[in-house]
C-alpha positions in Angstrom: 0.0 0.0 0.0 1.4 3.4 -1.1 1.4 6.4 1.6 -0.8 9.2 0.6 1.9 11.5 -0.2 2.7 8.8 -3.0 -0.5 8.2 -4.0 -3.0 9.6 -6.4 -6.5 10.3 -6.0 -9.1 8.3 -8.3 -12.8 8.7 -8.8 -14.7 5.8 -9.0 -17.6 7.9 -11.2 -15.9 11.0 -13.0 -17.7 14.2 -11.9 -18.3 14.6 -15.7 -19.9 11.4 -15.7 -22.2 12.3 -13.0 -20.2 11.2 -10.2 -19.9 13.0 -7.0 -16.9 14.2 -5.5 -16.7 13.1 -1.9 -14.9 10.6 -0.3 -17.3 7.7 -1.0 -16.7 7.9 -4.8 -12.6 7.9 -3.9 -9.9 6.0 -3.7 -6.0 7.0 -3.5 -4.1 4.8 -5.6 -0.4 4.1 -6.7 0.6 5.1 -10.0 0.7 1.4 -10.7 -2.8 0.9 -10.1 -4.2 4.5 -10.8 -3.2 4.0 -14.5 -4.7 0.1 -14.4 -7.8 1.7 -13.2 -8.2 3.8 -16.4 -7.0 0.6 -18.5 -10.0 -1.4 -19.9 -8.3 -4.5 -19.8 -9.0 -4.5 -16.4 -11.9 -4.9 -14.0 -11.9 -3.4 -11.1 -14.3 -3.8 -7.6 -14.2 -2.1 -4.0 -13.8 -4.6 -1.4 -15.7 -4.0 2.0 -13.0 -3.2 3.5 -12.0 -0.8 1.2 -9.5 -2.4 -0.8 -9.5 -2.9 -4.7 -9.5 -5.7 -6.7 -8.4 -5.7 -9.8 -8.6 -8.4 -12.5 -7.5 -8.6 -16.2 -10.5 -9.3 -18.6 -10.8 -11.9 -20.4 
């Protein structure tokens, strides 16, 4: 897990998309995992306990 100063903040819905910008729609992410988020090769799900899974379509 990155440290916040390392980390870069993600919305789950874009605010152009309708998405809200408060914590609930947010994640900090690596680099890494920030850029995986944006890839469409990849799923990607919220955990309960707040972590995220990502997994490479098939």
């Amino acid at each position: 897990m990155a440290t916040a100063t390392w980390a870069e903040a993600h919305h789950w819905l874009a605010w152009a998309a309708g998405g809200s910008t408060d914590l609930d729609n947010a994640a900090l992410l690596c680099s890494h995992h920030h850029h995986r988020a944006h890839d469409p090769a990849y799923a990607h799900e919220r955990l309960p306990n707040g972590d995220v899974r990502f997994t490479r379509r098939t």
